[in-house]
SEDRENPA-983456 format. One record per residue: residue in three letters; y, x, z of N, C-alpha, C, CB in turn. Coordinates in pm, whole numbers, plus 50000, padded with zeros to 5 digits. Atoms other than C-alpha are relative to their C-alpha. Glycine has a CB too. Example, Ala and Ser with C-alpha at 12.3 -4.5 7.8 and 13.67 -1.06 7.14 Angstrom:
<pts>
ALA498815008950000495505123050780501205009050000500034990150125SER498814991849994498945136750714501094992350073500465004149858
</pts>
This chain:
<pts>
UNK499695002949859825872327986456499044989550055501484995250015UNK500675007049911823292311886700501014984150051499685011950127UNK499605009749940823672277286801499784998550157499514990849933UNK499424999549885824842269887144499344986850077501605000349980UNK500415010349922822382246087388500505008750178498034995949956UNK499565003749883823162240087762498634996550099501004987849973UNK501105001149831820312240388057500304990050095500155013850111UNK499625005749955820672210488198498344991550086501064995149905UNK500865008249982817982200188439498135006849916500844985649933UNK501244996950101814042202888222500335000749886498944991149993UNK499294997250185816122202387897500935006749946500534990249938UNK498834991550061818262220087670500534990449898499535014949929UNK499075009950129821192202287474500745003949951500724989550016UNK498925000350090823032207787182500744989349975499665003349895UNK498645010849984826212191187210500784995849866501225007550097UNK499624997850084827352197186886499334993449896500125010450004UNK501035007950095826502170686645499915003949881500234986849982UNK500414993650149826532188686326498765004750014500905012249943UNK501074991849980824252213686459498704990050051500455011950108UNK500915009249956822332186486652499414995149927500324992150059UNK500605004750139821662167486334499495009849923500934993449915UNK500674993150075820802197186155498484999650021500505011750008UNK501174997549954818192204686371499054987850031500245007650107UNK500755013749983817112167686465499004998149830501494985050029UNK500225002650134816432168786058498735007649944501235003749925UNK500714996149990814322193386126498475004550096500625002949969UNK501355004649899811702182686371500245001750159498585010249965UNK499414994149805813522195486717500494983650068502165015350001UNK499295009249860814032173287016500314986149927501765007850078UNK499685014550015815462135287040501514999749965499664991250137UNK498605001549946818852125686975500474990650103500744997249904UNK499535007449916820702108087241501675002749975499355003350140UNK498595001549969824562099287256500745013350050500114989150105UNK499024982349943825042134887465499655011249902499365008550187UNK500424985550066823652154287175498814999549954500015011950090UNK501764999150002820092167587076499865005650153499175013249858UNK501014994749891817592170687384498775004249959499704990550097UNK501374992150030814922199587340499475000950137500165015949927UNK501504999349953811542200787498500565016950031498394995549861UNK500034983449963811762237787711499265004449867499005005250163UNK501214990850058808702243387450500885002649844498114989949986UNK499305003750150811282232787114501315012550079500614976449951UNK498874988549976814062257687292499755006049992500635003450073UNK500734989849991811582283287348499975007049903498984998050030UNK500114996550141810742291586995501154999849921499154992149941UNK498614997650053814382284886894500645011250028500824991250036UNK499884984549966815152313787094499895011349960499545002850058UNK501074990150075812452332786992500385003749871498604993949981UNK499825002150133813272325486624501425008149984499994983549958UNK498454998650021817082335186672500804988649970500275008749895UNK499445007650015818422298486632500954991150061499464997849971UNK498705006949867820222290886982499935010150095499614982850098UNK499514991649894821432309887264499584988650091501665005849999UNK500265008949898820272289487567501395005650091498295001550073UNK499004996749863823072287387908499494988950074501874999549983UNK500055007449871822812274188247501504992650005499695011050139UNK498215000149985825862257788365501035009150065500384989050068UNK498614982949951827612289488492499815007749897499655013350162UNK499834996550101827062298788153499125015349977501424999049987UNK500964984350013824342328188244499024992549866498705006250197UNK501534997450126822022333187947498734999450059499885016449919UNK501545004249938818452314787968499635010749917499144983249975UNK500454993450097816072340187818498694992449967499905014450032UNK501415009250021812642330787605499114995650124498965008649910UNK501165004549885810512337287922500564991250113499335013750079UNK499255010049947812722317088100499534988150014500974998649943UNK500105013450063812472289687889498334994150025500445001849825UNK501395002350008808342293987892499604993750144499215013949963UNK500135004649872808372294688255500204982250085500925009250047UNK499385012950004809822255388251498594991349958501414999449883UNK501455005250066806542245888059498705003749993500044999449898UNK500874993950037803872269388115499364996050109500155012649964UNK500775004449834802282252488486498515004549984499974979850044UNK501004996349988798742262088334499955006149828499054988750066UNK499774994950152797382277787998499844990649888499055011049966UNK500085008050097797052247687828501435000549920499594986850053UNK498434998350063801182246787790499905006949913501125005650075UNK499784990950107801032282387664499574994649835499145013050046UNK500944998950125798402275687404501104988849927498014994550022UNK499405012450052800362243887321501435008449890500614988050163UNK498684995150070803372266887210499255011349908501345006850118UNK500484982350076801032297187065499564987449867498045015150108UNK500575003250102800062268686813501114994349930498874992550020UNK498715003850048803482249886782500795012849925500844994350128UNK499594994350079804872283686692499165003949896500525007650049UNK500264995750129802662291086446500174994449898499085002749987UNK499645013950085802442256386266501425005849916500404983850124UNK499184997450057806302267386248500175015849943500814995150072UNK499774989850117806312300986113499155000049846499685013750067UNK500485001650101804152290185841500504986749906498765000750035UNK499465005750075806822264585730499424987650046499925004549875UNK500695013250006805132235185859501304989650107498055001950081UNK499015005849884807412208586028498784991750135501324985249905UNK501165002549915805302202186373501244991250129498925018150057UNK498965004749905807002178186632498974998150120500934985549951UNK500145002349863806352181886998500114989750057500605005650057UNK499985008649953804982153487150500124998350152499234996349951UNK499694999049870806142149187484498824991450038501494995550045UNK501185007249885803852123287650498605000249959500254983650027UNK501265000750048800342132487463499775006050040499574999949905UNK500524988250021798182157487453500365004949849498524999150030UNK499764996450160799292160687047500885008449945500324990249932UNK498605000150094801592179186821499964987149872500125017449911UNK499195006750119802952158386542499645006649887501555000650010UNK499674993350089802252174486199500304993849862499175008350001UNK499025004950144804252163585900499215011449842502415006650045UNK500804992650161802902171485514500945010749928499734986149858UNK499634992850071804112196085298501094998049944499305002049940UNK498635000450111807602197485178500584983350055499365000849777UNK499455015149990808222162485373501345004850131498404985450068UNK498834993049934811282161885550499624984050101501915004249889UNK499975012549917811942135485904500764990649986500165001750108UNK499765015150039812622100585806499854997949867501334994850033UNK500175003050124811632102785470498544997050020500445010549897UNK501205003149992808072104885496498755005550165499675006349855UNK500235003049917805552097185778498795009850046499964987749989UNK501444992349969803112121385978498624997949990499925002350103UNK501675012150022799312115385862499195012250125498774999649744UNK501424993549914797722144086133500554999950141499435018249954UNK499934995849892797772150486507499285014150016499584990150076UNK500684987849959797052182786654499734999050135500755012249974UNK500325002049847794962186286964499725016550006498494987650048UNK500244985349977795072224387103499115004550072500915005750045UNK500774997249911791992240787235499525014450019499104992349983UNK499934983049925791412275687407498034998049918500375002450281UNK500934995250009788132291987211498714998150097500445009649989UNK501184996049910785962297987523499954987850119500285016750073UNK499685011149854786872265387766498944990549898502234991850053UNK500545010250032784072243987727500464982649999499135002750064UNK499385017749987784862205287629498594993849939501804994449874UNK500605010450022782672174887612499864992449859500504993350082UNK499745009150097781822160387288500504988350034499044997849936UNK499015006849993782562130587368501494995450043499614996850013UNK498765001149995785932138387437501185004049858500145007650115UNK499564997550166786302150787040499844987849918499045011849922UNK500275011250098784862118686943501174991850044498474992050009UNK498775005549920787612101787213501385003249916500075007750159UNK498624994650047790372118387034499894999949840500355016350064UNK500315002850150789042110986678500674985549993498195000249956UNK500295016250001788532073486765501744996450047498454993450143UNK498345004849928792432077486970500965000049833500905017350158UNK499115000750153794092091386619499724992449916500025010549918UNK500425010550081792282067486390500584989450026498784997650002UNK498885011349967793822040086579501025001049986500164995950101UNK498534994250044797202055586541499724998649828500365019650066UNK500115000650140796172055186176500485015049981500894987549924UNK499704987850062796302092986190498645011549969501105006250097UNK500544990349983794072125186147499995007750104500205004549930UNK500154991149850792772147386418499595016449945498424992150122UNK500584985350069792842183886316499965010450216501975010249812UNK500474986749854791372209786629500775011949983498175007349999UNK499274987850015793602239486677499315006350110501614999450009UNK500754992249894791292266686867500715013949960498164999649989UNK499324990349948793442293987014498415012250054501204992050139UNK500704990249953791332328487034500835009350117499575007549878UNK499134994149915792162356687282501155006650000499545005650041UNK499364987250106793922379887031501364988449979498765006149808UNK499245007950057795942345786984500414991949899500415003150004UNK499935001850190795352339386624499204988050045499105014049855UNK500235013049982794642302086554499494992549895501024994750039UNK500845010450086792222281286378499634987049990499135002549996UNK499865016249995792132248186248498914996449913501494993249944UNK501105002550080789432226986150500534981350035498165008450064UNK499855016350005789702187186048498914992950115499564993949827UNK501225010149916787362163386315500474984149961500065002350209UNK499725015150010786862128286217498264995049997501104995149836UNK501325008050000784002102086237499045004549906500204985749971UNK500615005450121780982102585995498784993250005499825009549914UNK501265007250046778522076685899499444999649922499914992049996UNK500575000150098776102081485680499514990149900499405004750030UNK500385014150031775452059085419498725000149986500594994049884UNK501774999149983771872047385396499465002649863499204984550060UNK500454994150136770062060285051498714995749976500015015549991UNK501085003850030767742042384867499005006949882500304988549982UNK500424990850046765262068884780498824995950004500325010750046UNK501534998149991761372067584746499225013850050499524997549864UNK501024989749955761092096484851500155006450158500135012349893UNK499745004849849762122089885211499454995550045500724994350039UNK500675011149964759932064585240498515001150036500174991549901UNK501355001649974756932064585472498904999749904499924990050060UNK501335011050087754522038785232500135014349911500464978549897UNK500134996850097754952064984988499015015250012501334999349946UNK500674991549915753102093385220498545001349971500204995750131UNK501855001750004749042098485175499735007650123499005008349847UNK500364995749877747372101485483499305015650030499134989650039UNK500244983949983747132136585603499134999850109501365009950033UNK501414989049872744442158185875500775010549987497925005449945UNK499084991350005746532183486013498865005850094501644997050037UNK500664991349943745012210186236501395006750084499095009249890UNK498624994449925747822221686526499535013349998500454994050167UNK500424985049960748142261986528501525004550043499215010649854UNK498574996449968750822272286769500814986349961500545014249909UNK498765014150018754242248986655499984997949868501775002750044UNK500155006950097752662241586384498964992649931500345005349945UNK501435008350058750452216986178499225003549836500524982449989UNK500614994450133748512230685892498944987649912498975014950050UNK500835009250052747072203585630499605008049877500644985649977UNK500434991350041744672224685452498994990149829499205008550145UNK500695004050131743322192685163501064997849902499094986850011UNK498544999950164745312182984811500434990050047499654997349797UNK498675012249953746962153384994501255006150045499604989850138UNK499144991349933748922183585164501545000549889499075016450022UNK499275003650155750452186984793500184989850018499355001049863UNK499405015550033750952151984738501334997950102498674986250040UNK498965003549903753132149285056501425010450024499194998950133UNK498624989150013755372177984955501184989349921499575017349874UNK499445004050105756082159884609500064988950069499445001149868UNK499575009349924756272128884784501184995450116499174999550033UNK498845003349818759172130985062500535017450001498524994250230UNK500114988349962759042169785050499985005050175501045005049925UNK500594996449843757272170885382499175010350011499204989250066UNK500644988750006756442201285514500545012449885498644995349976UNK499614994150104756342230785281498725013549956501585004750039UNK501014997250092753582247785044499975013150075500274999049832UNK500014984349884752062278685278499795011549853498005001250164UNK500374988550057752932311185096501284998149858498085000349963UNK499025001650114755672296784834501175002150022500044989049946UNK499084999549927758892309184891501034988949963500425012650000UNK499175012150082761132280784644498994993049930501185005249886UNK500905009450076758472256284570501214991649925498894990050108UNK499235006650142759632236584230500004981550086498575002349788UNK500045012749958760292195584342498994994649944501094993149981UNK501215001550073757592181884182498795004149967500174999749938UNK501044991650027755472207084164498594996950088500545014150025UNK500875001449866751682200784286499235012650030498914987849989UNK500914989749979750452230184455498865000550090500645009050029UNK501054996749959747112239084545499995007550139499495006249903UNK500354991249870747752256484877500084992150145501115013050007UNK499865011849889747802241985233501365000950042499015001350133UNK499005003150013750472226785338500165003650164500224986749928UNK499485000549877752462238285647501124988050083500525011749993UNK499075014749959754182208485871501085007850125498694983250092UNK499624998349888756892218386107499854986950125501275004349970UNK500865009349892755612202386481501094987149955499975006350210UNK499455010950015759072180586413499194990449909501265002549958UNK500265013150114757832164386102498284995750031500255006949793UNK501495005449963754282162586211500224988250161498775017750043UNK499115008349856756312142186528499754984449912502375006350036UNK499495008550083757192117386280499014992549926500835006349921UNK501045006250075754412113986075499064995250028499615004949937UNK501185000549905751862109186361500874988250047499495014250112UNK498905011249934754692082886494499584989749853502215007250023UNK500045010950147754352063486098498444998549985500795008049827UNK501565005849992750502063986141500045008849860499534979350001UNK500564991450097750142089285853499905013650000500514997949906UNK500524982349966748832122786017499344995350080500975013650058UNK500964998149882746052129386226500075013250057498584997749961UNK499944985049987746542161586397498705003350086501475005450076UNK500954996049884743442179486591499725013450027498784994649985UNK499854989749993743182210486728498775004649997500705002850083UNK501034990950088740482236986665498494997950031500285016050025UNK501455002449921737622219786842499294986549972500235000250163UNK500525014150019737992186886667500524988650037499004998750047UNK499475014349922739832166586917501504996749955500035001850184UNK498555005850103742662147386747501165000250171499644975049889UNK497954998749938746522148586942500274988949991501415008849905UNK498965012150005747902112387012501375007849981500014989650150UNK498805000950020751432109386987500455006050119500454987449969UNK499844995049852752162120287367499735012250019499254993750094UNK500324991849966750462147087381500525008649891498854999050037UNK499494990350086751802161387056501675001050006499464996449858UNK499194996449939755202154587200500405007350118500224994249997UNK499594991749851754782169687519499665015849948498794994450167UNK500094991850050753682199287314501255007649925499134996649948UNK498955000650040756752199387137501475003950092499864988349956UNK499114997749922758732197387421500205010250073500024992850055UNK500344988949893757232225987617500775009349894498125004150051UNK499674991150025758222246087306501695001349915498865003549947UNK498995004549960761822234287229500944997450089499884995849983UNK498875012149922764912227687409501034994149943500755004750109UNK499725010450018766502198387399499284991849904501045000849984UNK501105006650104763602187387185500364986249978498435000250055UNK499985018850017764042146287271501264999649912500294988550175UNK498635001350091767272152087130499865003049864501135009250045UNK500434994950167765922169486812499294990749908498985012550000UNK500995012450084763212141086754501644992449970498384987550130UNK499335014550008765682114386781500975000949908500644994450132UNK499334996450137768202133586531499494993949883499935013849973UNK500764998050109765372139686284499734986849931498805006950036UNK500155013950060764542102586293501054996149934499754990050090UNK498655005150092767712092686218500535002549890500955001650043UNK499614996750123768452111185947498744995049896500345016049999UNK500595003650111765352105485759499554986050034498935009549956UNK500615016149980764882066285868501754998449892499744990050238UNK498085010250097768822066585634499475003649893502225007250012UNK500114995750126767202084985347499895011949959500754996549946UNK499454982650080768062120385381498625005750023501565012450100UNK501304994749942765592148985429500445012850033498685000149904UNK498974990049845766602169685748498735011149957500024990850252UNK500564982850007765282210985718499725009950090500775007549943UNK499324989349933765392238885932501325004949945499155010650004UNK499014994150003768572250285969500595008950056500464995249998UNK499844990349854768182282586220500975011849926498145008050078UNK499284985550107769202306485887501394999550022499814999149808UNK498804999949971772552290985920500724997250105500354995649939UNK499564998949821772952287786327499814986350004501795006050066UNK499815013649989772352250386265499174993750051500204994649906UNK501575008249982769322222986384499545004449877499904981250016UNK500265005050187769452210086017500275000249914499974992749949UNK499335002050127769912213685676499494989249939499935010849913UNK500455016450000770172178785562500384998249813501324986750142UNK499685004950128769812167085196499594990349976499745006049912UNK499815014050087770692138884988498704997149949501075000749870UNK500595003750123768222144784731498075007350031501155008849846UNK500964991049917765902176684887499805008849917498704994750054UNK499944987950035765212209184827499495001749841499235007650103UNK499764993950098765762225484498499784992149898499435010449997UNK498935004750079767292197484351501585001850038499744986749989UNK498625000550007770272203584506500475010350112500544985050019UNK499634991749876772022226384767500494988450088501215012849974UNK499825010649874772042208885130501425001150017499175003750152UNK498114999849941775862191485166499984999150148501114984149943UNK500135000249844774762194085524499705006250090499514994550036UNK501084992149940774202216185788500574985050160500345024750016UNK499855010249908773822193986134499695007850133499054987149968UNK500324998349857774142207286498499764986850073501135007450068UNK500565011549936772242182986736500685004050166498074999349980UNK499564999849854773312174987116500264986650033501255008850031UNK499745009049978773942147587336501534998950036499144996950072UNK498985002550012777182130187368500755005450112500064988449976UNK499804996049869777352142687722500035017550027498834992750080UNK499494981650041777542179387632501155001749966499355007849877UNK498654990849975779872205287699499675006649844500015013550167UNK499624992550099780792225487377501265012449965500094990949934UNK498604991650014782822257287313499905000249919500455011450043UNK499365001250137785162256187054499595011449876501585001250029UNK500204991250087784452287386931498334998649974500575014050053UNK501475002150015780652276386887500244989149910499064996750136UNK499905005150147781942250086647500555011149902501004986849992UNK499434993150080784322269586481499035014149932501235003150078UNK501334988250114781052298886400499664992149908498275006050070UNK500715012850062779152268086291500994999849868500034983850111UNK498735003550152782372256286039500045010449949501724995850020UNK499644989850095782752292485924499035001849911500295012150056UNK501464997950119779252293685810499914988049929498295002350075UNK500695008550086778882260985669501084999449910499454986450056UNK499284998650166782522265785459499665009849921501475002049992UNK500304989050091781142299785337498844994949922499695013750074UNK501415005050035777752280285210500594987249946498774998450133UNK499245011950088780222251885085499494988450034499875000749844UNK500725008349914778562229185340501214991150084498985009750099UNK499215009049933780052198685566499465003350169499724983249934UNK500505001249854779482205685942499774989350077500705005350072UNK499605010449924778272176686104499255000450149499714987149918UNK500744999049882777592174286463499444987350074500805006750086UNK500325007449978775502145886538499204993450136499745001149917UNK500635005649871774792129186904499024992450044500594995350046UNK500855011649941772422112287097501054991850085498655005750098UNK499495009049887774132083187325499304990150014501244995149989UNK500975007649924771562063687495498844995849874500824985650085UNK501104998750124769342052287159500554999049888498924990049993UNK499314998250140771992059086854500175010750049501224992049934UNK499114988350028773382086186710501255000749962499585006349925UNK498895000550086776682089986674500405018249936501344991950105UNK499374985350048778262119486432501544999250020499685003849828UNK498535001550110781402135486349500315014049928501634995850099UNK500684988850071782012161186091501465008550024499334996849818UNK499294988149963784412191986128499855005149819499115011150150UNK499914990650096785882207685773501555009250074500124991349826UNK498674989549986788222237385778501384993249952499785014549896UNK498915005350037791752229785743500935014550008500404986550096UNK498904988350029794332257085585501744993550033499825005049805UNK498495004449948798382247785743500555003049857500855010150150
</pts>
């Protein structure tokens, strides 16, 4: 037999304190002195579920769409309930936060007042572009709460995906083979968007930093010195012409300042300034940033560098002031958990970078 709430006003109340407590025990509504008070969106799904009969006070029967209609003013509501019910049909206890943007989500097998919620859920429609920095805003809001921020992106079909977002800073890595001084001065030759260093320093600066990469090798060995010329992507020839250890000149002799081999850069790039200023960053901490187009990414970023280790990194670049659709992370995260990778999406904001990284999260 269905339990019995009352339409009173924006809320529904169970009067009945057995039942009230049952359900209070189980993540629904507030108690108050007149009973439990449910959220239209916590009646809704009770409905739905078979767990209360809703009434008006002339005792007509509310129905689900009823109930939706009370909470649905735009599609954010909906989505808000297409994720709340799922949370709950997959056993999860999820409490409806009335004055946030959040759900509530409680751990595994924890029941309410025993143990304390460690995530928030923020709900976002697939195709509605949002602002990074309004993911970093809502990282930096739950952290202060001392909680987790997991992304719930609602597709059209309805089906719902969750991925963790939180800060990340990299730590800085004291490598030698990161390190400028450790570079031999190269003569590059620009062809197209790229720089070709055609003497055996070309080698040296592979095994050295693994800059660039050996023309014609498809998995050069780390260490290995090979005899062939060395190809520079324009980024890293950016960089290296910036550290005073490249000369680039094009086919007539005349060397490329720094300016002019950025404005070159830029013509063939977009968001290029944004790409330098990544690239620096990552390899002024230690790492050594890749192409990363194979896997939809800027960068594949490693600790250690190629084929010592598989990259724990793939890195989309953008400024903090970019729009982002969800479902353009969520490709990103699918490919970098299938590749057993960390997604991090790392910003420009005025002359730092800030990141934050995105893993999948299973309810």
């Amino acid at each position: 037999m269905a339990i019995k709430g009352l339409l009173k006003g924006d809320y529904v109340y169970v009067e009945e304190r057995g039942y009230a407590q049952k359900l209070y025990d189980q993540g629904y509504g507030e108690l108050l002195d007149v009973g439990l008070e449910l959220h239209p969106l916590e009646a809704a799904y009770l409905v739905w579920s078979g767990k209360i009969e809703v009434f008006d006070q002339e005792e007509k029967s509310i129905m689900f769409e009823d109930l939706l209609k009370l909470f649905v003013s735009d599609s954010r509501g909906f989505l808000k309930y297409i994720v709340y019910s799922d949370l709950r049909r997959k056993d999860r206890i999820v409490v409806y936060e009335r004055a946030t943007d959040f759900l509530r989500l409680y751990p595994k097998g924890a029941k309410i007042g025993k143990a304390a919620s460690k995530d928030l859920v923020l709900t976002l429609s697939e195709d509605r572009p949002i602002p990074h920095k309004y993911i970093l805003d809502m990282v930096e809001k739950t952290a202060k709460l001392r909680k987790r921020l997991i992304l719930a992106v609602v597709d059209d079909e309805l089906n719902v995906t969750y991925y963790r977002a939180q800060n990340f800073i990299p730590s800085r890595r004291d490598t030698r083979l990161a390190r400028s001084g450790e570079i031999p001065m190269l003569t590059g030759v620009i062809v197209g968007d790229r720089v070709l260093v055609f003497d055996k320093e070309g080698g040296k600066a592979y095994v050295n930093g693994f800059w660039g990469h050996p023309l014609g090798i498809d998995k050069p060995e780390p260490f290995k010195l090979y005899e062939v010329p060395l190809q520079l992507p324009i980024i890293e020839a950016l960089y290296l012409v910036s550290k005073g250890k490249l000369v680039v000149r094009d086919y007539n002799g005349r060397e490329l300042d720094l300016e002019e081999l950025r404005k070159l850069f830029f013509s063939l790039r977009d968001g290029s300034s944004i790409k330098e200023m990544v690239y620096r960053y990552w390899r002024e901490l230690g790492y050594i940033p890749k192409a990363g187009s194979k896997y939809g990414a800027d960068y594949l970023v490693y600790e250690k560098g190629p084929g010592l280790e598989h990259a724990p990194y793939l890195c989309l670049t953008g400024s903090i002031e970019d729009k982002i659709r969800p479902v353009d992370l969520i490709r990103s995260g699918r490919v970098a958990t299938s590749v057993r990778k960390d997604l991090i999406v790392s910003l420009v904001s005025g002359n730092h970078v800030i990141s934050y990284k995105m893993t999948w999260f299973k309810p």
